[in-house]
DOSE-907886 format. One record per residue (C-alpha): residue in three letters; x, y, z. Coordinates in steps of 0.02 Angstrom, whole numbers, plus 50000, padded with zeros to 5 digits. Layout:
<node><residu>ALA</residu><x>X</x><y>Y</y><z>Z</z></node>
...
//
This chain:
<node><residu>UNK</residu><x>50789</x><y>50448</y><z>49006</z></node>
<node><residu>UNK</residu><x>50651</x><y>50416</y><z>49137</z></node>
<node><residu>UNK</residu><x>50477</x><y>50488</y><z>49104</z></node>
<node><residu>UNK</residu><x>50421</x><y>50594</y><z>49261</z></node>
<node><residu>UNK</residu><x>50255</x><y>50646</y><z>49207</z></node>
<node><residu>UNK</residu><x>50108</x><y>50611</y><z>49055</z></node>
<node><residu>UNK</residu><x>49999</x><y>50747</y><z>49001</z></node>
<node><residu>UNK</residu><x>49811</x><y>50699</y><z>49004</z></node>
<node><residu>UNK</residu><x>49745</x><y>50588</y><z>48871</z></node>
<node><residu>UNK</residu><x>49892</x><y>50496</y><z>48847</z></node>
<node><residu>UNK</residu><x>49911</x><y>50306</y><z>48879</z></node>
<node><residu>UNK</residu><x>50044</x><y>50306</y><z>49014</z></node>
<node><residu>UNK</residu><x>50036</x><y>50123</y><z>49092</z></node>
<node><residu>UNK</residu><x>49972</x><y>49927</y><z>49039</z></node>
<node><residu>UNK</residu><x>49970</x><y>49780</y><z>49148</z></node>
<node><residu>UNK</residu><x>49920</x><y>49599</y><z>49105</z></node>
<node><residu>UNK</residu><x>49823</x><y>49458</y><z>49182</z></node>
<node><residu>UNK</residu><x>49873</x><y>49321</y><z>49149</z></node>
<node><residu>UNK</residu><x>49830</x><y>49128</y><z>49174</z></node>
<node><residu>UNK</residu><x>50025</x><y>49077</y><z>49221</z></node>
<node><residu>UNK</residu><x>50101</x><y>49208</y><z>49279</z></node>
<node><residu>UNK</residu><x>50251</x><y>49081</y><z>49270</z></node>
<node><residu>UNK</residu><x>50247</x><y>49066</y><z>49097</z></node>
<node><residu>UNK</residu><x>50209</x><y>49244</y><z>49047</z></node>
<node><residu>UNK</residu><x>50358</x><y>49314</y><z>49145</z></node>
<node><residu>UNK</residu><x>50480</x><y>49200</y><z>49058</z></node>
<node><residu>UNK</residu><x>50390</x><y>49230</y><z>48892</z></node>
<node><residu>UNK</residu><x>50411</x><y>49437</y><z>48898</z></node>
<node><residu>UNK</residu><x>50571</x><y>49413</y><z>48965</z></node>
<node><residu>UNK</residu><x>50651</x><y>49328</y><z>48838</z></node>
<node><residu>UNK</residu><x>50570</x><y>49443</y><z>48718</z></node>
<node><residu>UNK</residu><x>50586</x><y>49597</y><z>48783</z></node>
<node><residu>UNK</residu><x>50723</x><y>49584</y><z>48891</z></node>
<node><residu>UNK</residu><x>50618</x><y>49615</y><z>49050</z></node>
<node><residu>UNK</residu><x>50646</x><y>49589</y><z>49231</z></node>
<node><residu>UNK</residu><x>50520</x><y>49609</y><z>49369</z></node>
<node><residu>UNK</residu><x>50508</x><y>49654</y><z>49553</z></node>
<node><residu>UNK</residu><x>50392</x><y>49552</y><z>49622</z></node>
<node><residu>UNK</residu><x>50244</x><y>49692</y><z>49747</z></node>
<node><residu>UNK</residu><x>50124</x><y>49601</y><z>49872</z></node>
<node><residu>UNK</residu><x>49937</x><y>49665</y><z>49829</z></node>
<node><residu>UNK</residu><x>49864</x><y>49551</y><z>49971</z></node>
<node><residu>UNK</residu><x>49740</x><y>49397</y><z>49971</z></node>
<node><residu>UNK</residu><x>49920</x><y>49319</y><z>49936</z></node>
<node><residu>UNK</residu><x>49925</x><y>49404</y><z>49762</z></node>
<node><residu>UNK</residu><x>50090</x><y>49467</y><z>49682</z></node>
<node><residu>UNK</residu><x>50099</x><y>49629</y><z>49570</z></node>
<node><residu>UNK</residu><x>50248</x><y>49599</y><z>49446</z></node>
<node><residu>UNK</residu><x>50342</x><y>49769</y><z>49392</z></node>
<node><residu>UNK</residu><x>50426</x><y>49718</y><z>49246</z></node>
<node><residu>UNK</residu><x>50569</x><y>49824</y><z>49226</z></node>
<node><residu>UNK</residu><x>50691</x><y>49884</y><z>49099</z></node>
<node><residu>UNK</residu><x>50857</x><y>49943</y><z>49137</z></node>
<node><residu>UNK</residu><x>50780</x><y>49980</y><z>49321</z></node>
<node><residu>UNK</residu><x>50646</x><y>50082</y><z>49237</z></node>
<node><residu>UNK</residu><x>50453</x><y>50021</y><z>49230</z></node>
<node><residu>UNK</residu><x>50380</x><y>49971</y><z>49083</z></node>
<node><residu>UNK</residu><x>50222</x><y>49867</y><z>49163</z></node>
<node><residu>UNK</residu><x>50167</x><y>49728</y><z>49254</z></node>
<node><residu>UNK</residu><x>50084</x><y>49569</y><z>49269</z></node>
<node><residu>UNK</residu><x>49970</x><y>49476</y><z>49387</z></node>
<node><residu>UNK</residu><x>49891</x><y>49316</y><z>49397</z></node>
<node><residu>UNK</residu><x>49742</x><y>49308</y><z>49341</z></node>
<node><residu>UNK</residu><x>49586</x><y>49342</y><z>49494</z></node>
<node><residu>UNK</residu><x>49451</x><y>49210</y><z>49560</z></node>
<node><residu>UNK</residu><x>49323</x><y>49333</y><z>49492</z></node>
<node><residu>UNK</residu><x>49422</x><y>49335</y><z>49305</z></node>
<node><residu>UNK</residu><x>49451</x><y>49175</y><z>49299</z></node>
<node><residu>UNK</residu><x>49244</x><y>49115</y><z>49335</z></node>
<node><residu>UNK</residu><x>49204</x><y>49246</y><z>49215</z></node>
<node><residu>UNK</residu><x>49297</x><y>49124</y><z>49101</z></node>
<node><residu>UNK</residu><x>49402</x><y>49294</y><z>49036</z></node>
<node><residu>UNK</residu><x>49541</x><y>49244</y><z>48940</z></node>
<node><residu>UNK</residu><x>49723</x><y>49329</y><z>48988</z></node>
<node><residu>UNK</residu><x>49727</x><y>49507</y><z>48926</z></node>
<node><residu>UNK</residu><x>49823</x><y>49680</y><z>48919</z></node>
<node><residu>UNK</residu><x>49734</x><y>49826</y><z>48995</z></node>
<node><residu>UNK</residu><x>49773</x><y>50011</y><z>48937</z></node>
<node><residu>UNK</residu><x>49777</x><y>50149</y><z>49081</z></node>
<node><residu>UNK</residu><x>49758</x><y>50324</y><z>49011</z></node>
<node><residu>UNK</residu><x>49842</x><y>50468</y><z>49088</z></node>
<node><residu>UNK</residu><x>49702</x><y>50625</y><z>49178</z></node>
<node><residu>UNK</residu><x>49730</x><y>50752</y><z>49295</z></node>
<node><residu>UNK</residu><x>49583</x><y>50710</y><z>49405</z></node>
<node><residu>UNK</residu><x>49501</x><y>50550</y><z>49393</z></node>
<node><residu>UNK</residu><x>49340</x><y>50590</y><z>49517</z></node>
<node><residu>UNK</residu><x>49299</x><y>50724</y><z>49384</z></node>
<node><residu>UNK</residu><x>49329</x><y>50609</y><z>49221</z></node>
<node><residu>UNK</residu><x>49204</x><y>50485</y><z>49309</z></node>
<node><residu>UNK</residu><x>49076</x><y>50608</y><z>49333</z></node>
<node><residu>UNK</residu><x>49083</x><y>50658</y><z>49166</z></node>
<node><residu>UNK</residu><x>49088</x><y>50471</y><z>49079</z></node>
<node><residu>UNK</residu><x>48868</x><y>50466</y><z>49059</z></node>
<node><residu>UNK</residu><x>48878</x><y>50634</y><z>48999</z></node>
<node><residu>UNK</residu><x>48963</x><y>50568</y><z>48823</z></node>
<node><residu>UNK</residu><x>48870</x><y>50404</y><z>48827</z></node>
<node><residu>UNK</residu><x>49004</x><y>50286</y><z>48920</z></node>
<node><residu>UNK</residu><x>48964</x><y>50200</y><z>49077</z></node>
<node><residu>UNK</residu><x>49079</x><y>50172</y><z>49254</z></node>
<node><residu>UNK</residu><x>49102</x><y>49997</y><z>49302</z></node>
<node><residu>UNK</residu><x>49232</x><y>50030</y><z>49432</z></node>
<node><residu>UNK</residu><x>49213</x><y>50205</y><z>49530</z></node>
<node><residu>UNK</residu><x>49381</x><y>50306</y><z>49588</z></node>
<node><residu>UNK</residu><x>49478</x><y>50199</y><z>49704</z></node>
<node><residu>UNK</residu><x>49652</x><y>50228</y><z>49793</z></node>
<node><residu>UNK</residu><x>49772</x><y>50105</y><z>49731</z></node>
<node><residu>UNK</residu><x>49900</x><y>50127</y><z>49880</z></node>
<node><residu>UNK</residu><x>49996</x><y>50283</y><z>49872</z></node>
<node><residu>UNK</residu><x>50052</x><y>50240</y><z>49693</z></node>
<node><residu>UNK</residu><x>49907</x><y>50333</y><z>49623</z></node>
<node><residu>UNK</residu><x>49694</x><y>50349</y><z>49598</z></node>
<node><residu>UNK</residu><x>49586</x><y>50239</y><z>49462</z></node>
<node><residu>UNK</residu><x>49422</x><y>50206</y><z>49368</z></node>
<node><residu>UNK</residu><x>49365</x><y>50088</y><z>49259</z></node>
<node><residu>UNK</residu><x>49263</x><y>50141</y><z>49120</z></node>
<node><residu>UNK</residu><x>49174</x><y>50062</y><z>48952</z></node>
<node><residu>UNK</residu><x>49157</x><y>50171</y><z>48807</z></node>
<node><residu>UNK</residu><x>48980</x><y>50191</y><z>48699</z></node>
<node><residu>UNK</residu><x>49043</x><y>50078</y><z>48578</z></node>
<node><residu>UNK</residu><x>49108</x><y>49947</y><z>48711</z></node>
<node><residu>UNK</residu><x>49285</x><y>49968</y><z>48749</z></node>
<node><residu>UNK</residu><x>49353</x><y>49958</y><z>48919</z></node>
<node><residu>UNK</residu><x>49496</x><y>50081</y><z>48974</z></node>
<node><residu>UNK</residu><x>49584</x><y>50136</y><z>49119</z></node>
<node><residu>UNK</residu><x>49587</x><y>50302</y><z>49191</z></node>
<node><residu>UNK</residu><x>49753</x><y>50336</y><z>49293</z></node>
<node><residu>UNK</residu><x>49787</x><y>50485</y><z>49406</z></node>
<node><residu>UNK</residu><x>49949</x><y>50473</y><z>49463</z></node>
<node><residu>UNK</residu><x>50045</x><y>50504</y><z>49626</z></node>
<node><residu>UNK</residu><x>50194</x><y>50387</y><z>49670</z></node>
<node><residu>UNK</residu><x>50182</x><y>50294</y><z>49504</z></node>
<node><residu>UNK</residu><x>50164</x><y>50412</y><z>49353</z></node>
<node><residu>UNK</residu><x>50143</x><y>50242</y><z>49242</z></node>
<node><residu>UNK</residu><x>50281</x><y>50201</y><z>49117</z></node>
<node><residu>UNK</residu><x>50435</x><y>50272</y><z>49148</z></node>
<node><residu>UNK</residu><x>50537</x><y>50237</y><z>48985</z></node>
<node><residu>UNK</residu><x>50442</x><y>50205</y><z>48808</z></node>
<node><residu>UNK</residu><x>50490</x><y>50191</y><z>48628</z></node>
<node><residu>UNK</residu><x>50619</x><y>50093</y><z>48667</z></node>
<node><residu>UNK</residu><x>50643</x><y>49904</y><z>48640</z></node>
<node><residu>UNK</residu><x>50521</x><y>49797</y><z>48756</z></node>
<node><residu>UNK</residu><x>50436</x><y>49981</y><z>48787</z></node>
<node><residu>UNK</residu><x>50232</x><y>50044</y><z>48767</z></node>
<node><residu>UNK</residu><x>50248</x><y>50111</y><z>48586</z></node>
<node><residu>UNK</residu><x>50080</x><y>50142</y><z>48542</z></node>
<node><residu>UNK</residu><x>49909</x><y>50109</y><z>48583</z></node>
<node><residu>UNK</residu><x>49749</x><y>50081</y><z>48476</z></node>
<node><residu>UNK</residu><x>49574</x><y>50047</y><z>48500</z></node>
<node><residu>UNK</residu><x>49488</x><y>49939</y><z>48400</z></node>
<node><residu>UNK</residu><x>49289</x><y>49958</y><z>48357</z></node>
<node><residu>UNK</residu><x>49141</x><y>49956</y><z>48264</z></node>
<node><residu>UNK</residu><x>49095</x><y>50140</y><z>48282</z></node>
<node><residu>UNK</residu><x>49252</x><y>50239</y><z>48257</z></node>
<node><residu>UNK</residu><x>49133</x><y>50415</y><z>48256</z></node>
<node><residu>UNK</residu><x>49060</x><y>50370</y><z>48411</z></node>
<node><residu>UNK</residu><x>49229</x><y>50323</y><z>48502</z></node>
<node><residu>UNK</residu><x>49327</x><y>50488</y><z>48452</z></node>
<node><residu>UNK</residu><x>49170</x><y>50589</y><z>48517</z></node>
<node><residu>UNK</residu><x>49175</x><y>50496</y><z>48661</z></node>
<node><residu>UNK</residu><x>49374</x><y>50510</y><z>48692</z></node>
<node><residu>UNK</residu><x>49387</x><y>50690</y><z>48632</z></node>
<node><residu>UNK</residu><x>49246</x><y>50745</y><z>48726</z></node>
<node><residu>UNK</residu><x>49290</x><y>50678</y><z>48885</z></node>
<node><residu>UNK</residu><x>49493</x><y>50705</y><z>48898</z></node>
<node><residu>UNK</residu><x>49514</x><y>50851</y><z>48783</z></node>
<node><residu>UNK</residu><x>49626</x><y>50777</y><z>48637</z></node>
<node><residu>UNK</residu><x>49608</x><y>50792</y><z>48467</z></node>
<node><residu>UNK</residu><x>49533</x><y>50650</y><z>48348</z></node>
<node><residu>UNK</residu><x>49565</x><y>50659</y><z>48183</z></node>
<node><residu>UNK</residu><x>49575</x><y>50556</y><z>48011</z></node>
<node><residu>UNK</residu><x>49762</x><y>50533</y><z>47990</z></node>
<node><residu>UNK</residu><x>49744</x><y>50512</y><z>47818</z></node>
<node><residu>UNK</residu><x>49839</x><y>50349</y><z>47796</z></node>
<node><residu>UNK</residu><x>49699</x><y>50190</y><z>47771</z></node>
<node><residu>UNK</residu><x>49719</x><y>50021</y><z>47872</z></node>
<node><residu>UNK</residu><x>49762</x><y>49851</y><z>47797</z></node>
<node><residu>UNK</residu><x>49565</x><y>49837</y><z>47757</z></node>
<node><residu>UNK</residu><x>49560</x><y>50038</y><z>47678</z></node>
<node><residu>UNK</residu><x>49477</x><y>50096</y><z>47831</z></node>
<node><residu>UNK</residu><x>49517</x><y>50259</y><z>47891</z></node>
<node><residu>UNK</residu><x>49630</x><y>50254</y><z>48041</z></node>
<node><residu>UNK</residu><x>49584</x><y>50395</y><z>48169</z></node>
<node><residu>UNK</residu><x>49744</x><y>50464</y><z>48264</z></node>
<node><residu>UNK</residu><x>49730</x><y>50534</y><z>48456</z></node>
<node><residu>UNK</residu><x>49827</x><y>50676</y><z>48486</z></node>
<node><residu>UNK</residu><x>49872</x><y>50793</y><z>48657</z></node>
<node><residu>UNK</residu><x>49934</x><y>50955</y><z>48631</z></node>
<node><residu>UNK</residu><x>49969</x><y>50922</y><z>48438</z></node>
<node><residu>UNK</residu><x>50064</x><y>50742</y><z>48472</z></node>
<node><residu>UNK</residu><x>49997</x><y>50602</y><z>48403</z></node>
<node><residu>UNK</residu><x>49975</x><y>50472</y><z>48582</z></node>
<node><residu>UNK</residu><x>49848</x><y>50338</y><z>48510</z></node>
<node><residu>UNK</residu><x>49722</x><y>50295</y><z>48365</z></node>
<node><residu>UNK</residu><x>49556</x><y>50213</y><z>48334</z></node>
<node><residu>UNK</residu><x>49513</x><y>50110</y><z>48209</z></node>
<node><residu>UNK</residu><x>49358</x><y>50013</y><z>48133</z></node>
<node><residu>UNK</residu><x>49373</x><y>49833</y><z>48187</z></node>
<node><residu>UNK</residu><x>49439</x><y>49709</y><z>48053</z></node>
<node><residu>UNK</residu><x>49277</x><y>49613</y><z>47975</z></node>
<node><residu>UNK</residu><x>49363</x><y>49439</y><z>48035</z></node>
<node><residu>UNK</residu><x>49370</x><y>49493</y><z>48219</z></node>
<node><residu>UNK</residu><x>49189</x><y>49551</y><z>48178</z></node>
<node><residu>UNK</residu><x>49139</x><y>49368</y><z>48141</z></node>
<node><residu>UNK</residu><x>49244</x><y>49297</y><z>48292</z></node>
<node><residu>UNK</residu><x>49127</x><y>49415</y><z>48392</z></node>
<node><residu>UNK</residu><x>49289</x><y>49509</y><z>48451</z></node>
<node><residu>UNK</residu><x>49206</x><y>49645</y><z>48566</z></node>
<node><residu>UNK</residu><x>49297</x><y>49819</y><z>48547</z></node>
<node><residu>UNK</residu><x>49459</x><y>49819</y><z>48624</z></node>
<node><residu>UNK</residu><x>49627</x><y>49942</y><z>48666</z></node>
<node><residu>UNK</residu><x>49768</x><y>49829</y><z>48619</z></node>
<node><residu>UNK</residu><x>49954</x><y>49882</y><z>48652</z></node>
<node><residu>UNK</residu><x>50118</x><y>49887</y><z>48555</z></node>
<node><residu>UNK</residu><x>50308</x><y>49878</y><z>48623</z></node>
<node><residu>UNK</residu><x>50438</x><y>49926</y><z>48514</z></node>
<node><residu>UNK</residu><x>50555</x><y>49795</y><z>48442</z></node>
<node><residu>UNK</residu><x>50752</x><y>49826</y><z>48363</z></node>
<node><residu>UNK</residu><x>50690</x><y>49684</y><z>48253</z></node>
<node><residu>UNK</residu><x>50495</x><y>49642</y><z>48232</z></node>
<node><residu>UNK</residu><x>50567</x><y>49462</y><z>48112</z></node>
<node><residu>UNK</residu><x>50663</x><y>49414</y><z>48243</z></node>
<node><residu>UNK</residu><x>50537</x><y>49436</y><z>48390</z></node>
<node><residu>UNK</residu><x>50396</x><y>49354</y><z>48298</z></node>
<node><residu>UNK</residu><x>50519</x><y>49220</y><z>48263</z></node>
<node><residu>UNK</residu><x>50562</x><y>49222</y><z>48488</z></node>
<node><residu>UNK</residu><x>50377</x><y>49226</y><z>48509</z></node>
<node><residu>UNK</residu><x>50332</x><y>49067</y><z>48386</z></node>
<node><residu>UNK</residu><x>50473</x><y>48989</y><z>48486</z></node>
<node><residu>UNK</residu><x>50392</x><y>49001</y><z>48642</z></node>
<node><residu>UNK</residu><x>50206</x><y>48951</y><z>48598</z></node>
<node><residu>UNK</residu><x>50151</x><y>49114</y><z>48547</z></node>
<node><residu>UNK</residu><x>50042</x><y>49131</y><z>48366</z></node>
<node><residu>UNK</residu><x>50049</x><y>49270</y><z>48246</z></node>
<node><residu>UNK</residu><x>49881</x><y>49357</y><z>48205</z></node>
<node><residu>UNK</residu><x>49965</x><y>49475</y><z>48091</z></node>
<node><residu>UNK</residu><x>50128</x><y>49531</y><z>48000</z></node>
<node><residu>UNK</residu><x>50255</x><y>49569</y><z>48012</z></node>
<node><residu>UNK</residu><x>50215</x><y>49702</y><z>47907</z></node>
<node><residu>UNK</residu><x>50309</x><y>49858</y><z>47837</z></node>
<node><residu>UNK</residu><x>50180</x><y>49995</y><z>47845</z></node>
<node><residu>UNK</residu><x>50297</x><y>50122</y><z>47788</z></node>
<node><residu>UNK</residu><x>50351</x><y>50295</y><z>47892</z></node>
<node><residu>UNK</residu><x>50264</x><y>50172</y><z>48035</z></node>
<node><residu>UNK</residu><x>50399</x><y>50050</y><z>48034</z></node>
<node><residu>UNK</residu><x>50366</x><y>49853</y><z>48037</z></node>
<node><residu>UNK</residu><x>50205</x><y>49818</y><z>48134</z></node>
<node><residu>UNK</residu><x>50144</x><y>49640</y><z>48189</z></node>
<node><residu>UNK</residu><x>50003</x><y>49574</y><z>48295</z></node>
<node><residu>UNK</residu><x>50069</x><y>49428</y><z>48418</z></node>
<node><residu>UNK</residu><x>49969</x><y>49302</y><z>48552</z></node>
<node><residu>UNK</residu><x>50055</x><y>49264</y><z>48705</z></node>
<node><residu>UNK</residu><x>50022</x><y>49061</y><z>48741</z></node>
<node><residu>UNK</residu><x>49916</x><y>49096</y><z>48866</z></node>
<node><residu>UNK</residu><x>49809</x><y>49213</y><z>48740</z></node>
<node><residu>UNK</residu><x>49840</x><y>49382</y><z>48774</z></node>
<node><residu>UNK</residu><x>49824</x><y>49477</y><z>48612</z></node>
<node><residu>UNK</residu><x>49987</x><y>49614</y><z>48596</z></node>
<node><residu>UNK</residu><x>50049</x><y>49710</y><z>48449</z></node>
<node><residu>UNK</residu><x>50265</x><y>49743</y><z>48417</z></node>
<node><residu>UNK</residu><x>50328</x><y>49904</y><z>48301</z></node>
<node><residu>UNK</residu><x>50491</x><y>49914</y><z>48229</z></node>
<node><residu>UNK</residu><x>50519</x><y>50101</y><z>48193</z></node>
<node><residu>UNK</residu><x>50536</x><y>50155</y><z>48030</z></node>
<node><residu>UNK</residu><x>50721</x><y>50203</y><z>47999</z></node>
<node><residu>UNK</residu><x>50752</x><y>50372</y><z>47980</z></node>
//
């Protein structure tokens, strides 16, 4: 069933730059079964709508000038769903964050921002108009889930609950490392969570980070497509229970992605 519309708060789209675009697209394809139409952005750069059964499920891009002299490795970048980005901007110093990117029109598909948490995490705010985001999830090869990861978990669900109106609460069920893991919900639905950043990402001086998970049929056999195809697993798989099989994948040129198997029911 396609998705028409995401209530605010909710992650609703993720895109990745990439190194080789080449070498992603064949990667996610064989793993998730993706295709991709292939949208001009200009400057001679191609926007990559991967696609699943003729529904979008994100995109890829080669990586910019300005990325690539920052030295930024390839990445996945979260866009969460508000009903009017020019007033979630104005409102980001009031709870501490900061705008690096001010509202823009991306074409007619919708309206952006680009904004950095207090505790460091960069997210995307998306207000819709031709492209709601995402229009199939929880579905194999689909967003799943999405999690941020940092060293102030307080701070973060202050931040996040303060500016987009969802709830942040303890969900009661501890991470790997017997942290508390924080759950975002809108309207009662739990959409996201925040965590405190594992200690050994602490000493790689990780910075906090939203990562993304697809949903898998079968998490053992796509962490056994991904190892095929140059790709290194950072964790799992794991069975965490009524959350299914969980596992923490690198794509070979980097990009950091998590995959969730669904618990049966």
């Amino acid at each position: 069933m396609k998705i028409e519309s995401y209530k605010q708060g909710t992650p609703s789209w993720v895109d990745l730059s990439t190194t080789d675009i080449d070498v992603a697209k064949r990667f996610y394809s064989t793993l998730f079964g993706w295709d991709y139409q292939d949208n001009p952005m200009g400057d001679g750069q191609v926007y990559s709508m991967a696609r699943i059964g003729g529904l979008a499920a994100g995109a890829m891009y080669q990586q910019v000038s300005e990325e690539a002299e920052m030295e930024l490795p390839s990445h996945w970048k979260i866009y969460i769903a508000v009903d009017d980005v020019d007033a979630i901007a104005a409102r980001v110093p009031e709870f501490g964050g900061s705008v690096m990117m001010e509202p823009f029109d991306v074409f007619t598909a919708g309206r952006m921002c680009i904004v950095q948490d207090p505790t460091g995490g960069i997210i995307h705010f998306w207000q819709a108009n031709g492209q709601i985001g995402a229009e199939v999830r929880d579905e194999h090869g689909a967003i799943t889930w999405a999690e941020l990861l940092t060293q102030d978990q307080a701070r973060a669900g202050e931040f996040y609950s303060g500016l987009l109106g969802v709830t942040v609460g303890d969900s009661g069920m501890p991470t790997p490392e017997g942290e508390p893991y924080h759950l975002i919900s809108v309207e009662g639905e739990p959409k996201g969570g925040i965590m405190t950043m594992p200690a050994n990402l602490v000493e790689m001086r990780v910075p906090p980070h939203w990562e993304v998970y697809f949903a898998v049929d079968d998490a053992a056999a796509a962490v056994d497509a991904a190892k095929s195809m140059g790709g290194e697993v950072m964790f799992g798989p794991e069975n965490m229970g009524d959350i299914g099989v969980i596992a923490v994948l690198q794509d070979p040129q980097g990009a950091v992605f998590g995959i969730n198997q669904p618990a049966t029911v």
